[in-house]
C-alpha positions in Angstrom: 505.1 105.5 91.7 504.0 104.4 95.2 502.8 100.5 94.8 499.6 99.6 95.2 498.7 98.7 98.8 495.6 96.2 97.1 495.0 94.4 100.7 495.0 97.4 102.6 492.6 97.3 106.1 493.2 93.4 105.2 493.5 92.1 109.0 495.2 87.9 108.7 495.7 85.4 111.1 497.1 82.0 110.1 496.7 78.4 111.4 498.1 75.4 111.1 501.1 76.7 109.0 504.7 75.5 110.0 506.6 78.8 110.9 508.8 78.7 108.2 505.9 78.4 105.8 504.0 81.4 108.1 507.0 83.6 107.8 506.9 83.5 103.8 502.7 84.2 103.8 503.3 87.1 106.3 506.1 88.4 103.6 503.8 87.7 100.6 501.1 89.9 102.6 502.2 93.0 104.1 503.6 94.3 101.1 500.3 94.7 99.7 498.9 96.2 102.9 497.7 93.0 105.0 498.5 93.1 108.8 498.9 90.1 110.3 497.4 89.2 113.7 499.2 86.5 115.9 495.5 86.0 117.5 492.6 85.2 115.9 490.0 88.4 117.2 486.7 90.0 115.6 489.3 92.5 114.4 490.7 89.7 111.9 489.3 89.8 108.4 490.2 86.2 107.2 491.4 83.1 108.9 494.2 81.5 106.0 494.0 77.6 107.2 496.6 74.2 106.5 493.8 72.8 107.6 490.5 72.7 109.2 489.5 71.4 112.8 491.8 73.7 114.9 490.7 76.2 117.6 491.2 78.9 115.1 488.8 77.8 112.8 486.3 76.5 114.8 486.8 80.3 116.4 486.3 82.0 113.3 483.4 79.8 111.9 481.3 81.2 115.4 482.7 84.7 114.3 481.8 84.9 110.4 485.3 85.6 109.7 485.6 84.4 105.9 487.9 81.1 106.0 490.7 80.7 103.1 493.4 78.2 101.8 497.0 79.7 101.3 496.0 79.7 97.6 493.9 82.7 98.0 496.5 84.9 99.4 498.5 83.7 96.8 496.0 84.4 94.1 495.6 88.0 95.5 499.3 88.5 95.3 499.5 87.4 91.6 497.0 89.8 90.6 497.9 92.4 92.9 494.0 92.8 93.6 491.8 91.4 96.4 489.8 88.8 94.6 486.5 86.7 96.1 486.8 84.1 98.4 485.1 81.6 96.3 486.7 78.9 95.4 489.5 78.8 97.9 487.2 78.1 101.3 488.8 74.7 102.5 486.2 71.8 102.9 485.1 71.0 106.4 487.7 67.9 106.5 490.4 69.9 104.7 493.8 68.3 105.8 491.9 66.7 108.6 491.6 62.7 108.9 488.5 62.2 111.5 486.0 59.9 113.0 482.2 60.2 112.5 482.1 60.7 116.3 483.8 63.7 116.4 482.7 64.8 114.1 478.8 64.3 115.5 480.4 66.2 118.8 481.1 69.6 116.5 478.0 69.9 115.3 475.6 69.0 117.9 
């Protein structure tokens, strides 16, 4: 029969990803429904982060949008099934090597 579109109305945007890597998350997604947004907007369901600290994700942490690793898309294609976010949300310095004064700057 027809396959099972599991991550259908699934809206993605990824950051941080080199394109060759982006190209072969955006082919593990749309078969099971995802579209993929070149722009992070309030239409996006979830941000899929390298890592934390970029435009996108500060965007997306001022817009609720639910932030993931790769390894949640990846989960979600294993089982064929959306599955929760928890677990896969990157830490705040995911990826990111920073000083305490920037760091004071983002949340003041």
């Amino acid at each position: 029969g027809k396959p099972k579109l599991a991550l259908a109305g699934l809206r993605l945007c990824f950051s941080g990803f080199a394109p060759e890597v982006k190209a072969e998350l955006e082919a593990m997604a749309k078969p099971l429904g995802c579209t993929v947004s070149r722009s992070l907007n309030p239409l996006v369901t979830h941000l899929v982060v390298q890592r934390t600290g970029m435009d996108k994700y500060r965007a997306a942490m001022q817009l609720g949008i639910p932030v993931v690793t790769a390894a949640w898309l990846a989960r979600c294609v294993a089982e064929e099934a959306l599955v929760g976010i928890a677990g896969f949300q990157p830490p705040p310095l995911h990826g990111l090597k920073v000083s305490v004064e920037v760091l004071l700057v983002w949340v003041i």
